[in-house]
N, C-alpha and C positions, 0 to 999 in steps of 0.2 A: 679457253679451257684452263689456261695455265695460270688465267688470274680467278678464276673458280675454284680454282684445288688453294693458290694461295689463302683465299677468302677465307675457305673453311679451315684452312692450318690455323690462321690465326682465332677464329672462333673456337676451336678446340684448346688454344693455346690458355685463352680465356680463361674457360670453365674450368679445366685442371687447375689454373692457377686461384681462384678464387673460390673451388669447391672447401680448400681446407681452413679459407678464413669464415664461410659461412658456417660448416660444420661448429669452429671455434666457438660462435656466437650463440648458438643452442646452448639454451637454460633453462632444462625442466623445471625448475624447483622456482626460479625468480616470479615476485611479484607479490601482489595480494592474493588470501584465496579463505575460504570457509569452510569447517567442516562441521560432524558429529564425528562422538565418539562411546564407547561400552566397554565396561570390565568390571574388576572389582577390587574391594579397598577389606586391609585391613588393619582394626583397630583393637588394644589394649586397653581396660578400663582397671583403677584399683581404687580401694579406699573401702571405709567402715560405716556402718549405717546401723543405730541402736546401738553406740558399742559398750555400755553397759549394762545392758539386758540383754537382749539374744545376737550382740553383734552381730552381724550380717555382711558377711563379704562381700563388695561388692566387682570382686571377679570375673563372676559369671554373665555380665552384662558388655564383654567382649563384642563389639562393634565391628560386624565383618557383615558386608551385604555388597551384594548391585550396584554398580553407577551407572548411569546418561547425563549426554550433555553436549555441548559446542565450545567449537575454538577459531578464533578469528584472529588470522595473525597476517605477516609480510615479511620477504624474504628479498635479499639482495645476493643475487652470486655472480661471482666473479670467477672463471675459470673452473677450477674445482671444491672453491672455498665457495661455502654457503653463509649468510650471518642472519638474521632475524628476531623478530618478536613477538611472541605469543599470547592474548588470552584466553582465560578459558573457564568454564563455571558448569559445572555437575551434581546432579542431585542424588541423593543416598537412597536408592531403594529397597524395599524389605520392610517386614517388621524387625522394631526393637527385641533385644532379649530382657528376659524380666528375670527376677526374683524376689524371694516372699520373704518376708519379714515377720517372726511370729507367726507360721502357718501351723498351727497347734490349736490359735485361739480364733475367736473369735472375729477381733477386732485386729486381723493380718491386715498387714499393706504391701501392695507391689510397687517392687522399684522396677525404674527402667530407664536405659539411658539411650541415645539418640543422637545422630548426624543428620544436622538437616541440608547442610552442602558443603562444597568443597569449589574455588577459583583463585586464581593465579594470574601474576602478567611475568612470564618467563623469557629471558632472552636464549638464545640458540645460536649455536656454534657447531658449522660441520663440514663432511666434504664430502662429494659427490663423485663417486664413479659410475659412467654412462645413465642409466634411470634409478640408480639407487644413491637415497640421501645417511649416513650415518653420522647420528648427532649428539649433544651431548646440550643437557637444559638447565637454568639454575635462575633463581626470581621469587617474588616473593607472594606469600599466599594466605586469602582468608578463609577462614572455618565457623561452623557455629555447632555448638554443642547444646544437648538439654538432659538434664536429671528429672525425672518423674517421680512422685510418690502417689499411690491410689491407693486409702483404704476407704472398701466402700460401705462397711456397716457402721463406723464415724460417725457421719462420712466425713473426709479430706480428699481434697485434688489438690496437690501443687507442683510445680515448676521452678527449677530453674537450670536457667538459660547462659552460656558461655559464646562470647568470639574471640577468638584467636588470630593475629596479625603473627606470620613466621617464616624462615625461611623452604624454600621448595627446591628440589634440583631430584636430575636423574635424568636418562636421555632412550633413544630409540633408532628405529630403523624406519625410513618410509623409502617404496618401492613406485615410482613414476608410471601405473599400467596404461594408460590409454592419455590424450590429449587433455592436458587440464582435469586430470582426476589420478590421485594417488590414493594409495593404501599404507598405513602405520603401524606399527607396535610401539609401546611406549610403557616404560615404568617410572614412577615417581614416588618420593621421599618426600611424605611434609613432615618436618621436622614441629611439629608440635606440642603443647606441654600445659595444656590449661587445667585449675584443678581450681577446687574450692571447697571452704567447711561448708557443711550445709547448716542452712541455720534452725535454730531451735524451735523455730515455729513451727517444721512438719513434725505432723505427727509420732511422737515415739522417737524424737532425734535430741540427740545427744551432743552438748559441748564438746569437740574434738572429733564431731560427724565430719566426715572428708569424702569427696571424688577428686579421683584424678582422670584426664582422657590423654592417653599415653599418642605418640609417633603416629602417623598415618601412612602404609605402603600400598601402592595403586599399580595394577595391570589394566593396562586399557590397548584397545586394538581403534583405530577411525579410518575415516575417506574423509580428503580434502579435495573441494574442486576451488578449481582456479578460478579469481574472477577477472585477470588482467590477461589471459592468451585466449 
């Protein structure tokens, strides 16, 4: 009896002793994992179209819509410290906003301009208390932009088309709720800056025709699930 009651002293002695280095080794956040994500982006547009004749601000064609998309990244953490790498690629939903050029006459044309995507490969820097990760992101990001012209009693259809190579940063909050599946908020700064004259061959445009596609500010919310627990 008395080497029964020892037995289990020391099994017990055990598991207390080794409950708080296993607790130590739990790391929600470590590993590879894939998600989607949703929010919305917005964008600044300026510059002049026709600007010796009916100039035409091009303003009004402020770029703010919908995003979707994925992120596939890996995390290494150590204690409380989290470190990682992200990428991720989103596509702009919505219509373009337009505006009219010479809508008086006849022979008007609409401009519009256009985000056709938004991706990044961002590193991440954070720390983790119990299921919650708060982080902070910075890395670098491509874009592509398009300026439209439609007149269609001309007729003219044209294009043109911008990518942007710039820096990205801004960080978030992701919440650990169930085994290998988390939840995020995330904002992000593309620091972008593409502009261009337009050239003379559209319709009704003018030597010192200009767009510019100003900064990109993004709220996105996602789910990552794990692919390595």
């Amino acid at each position: 009896m008395k080497q029964s009651a020892f037995a289990l002293s020391l099994l017990a002695a055990a598991v207390l002793t080794t409950a708080p280095a296993q607790a130590d080794e739990i790391k929600p956040f470590q590993g590879l994992y894939f998600g989607l994500h949703g929010g919305y982006a917005w964008q600044n547009v300026s510059g002049v179209f026709d600007n010796t004749g009916a100039a035409t601000s091009l303003a009004p064609l402020t770029n703010n819509g919908a995003i979707v998309g994925a992120q596939l990244g890996y995390n290494v953490q150590q204690n409380w410290f989290m470190m990682g790498v992200e990428a991720d690629a989103s596509a702009v939903a919505g219509s373009p906003n337009t505006v009219i050029n010479n809508p008086q006459l006849n022979t008007y044309a609409i401009l519009s301009g256009d985000s056709s995507y938004l991706a990044s490969i961002r590193g991440r820097l954070g720390f983790v208390v119990q299921d919650w990760l708060f982080y902070g992101t910075a890395g670098v990001a491509f874009s592509r932009f398009e300026f439209k012209e439609n007149a269609p009693n001309v007729p003219f259809n044209g294009s043109l088309r911008f990518t942007d190579t710039s820096a990205v940063y801004g960080g978030g909050i992701e919440w650990k709720v169930a085994y290998g599946v988390s939840l995020r908020g995330e904002y992000l700064h593309y620091d972008t800056g593409s502009s261009s004259y337009i050239p003379t061959s559209f319709f009704n445009a003018n030597a010192g025709d200009v767009v510019n596609f100003h900064d990109i500010d993004v709220a996105r919310a996602g789910i990552n699930i794990s692919l390595g627990q």
